[in-house]
C-alpha positions as CSV (number, residue, x, y, z in Angstrom):
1,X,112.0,-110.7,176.2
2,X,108.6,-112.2,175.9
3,X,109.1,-114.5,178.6
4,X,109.6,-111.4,181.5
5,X,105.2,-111.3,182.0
6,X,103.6,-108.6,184.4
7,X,100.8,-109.3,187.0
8,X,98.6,-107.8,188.8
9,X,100.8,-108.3,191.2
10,X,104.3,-107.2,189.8
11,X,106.8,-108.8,187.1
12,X,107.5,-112.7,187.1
13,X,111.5,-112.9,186.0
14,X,112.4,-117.0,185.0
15,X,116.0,-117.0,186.5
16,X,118.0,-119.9,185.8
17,X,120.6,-119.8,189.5
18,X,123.7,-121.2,188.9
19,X,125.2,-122.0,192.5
20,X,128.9,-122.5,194.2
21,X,130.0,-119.9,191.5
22,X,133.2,-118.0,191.9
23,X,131.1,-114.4,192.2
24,X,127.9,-113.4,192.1
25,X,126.9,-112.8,188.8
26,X,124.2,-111.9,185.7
27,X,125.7,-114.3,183.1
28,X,123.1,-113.2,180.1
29,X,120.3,-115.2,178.8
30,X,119.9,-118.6,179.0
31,X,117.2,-120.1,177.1
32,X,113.3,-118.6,178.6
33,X,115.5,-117.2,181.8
34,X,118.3,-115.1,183.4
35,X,121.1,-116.8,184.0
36,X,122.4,-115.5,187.4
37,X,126.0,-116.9,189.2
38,X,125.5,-117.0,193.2
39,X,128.3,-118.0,195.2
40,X,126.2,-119.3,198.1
41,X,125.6,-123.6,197.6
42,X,122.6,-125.0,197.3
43,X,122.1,-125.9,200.7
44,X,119.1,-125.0,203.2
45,X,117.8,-122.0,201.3
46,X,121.0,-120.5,201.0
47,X,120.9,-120.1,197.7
48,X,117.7,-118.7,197.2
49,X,118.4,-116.2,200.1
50,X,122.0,-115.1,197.9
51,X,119.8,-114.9,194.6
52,X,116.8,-112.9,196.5
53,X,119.8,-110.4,198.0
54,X,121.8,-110.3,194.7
55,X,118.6,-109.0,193.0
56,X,118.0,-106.2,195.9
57,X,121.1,-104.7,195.1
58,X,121.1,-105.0,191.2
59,X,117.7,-103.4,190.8
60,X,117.7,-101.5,193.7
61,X,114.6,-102.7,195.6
62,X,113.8,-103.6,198.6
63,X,114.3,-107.6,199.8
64,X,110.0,-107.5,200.5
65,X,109.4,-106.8,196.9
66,X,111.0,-109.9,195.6
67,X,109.3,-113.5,196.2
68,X,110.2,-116.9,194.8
69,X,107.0,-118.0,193.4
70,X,108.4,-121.4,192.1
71,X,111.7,-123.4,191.7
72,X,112.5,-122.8,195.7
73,X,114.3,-126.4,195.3
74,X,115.3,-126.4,191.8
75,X,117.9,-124.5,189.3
76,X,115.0,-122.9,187.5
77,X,112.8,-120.1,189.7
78,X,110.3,-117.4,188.8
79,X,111.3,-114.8,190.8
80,X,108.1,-112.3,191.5
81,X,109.5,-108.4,191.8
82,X,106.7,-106.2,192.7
83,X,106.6,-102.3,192.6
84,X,108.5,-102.5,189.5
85,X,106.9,-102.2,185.9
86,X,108.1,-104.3,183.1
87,X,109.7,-101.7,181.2
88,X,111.4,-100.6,183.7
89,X,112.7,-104.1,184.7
90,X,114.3,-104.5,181.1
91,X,115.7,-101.2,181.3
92,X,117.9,-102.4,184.4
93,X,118.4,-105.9,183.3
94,X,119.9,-104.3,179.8
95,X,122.1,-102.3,181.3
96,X,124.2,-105.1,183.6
97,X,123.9,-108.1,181.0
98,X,127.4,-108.6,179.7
């Protein structure tokens, strides 16, 4: 997964957000990205704020660590997740994709 890159500042994740889904969801790959299912609509931020949450929970950091560093409007967002190596990133990520 060459295109999950570490910083100086943590691991940059492309997600690709699928909203108004029946359940929030990692749906596998998709493309350069993570496909992820939120059931929250695309409206005011609500969204992002589902996808930020949903990521909390699956990789069991805190809300603080995780920033949207680009697609805040759009379908496709790098998601920044800091305190969190790359290895053990894909270790997590393996272990929920279907």
């Amino acid at each position: 997964m060459d295109w999950i890159y570490e910083t100086a500042k943590g691991v940059v994740l492309p997600v690709r957000a699928v909203p108004r889904a029946s359940k929030n969801e990692i749906q596998g790959i998709h493309g350069d990205a993570l496909k992820i299912r939120l059931q929250a609509p695309p409206v005011d931020g609500k969204a992002n704020e589902a996808l930020v949450r949903f990521l909390s929970d699956a990789l069991n950091i805190s809300r603080a660590q995780i920033h949207l560093v680009s697609g805040e409007t759009g379908r496709n967002k790098a998601v920044l997740l800091a305190g969190i190596s790359k290895p053990e990133l894909l270790k997590k990520l393996l272990a929920m994709l279907p």
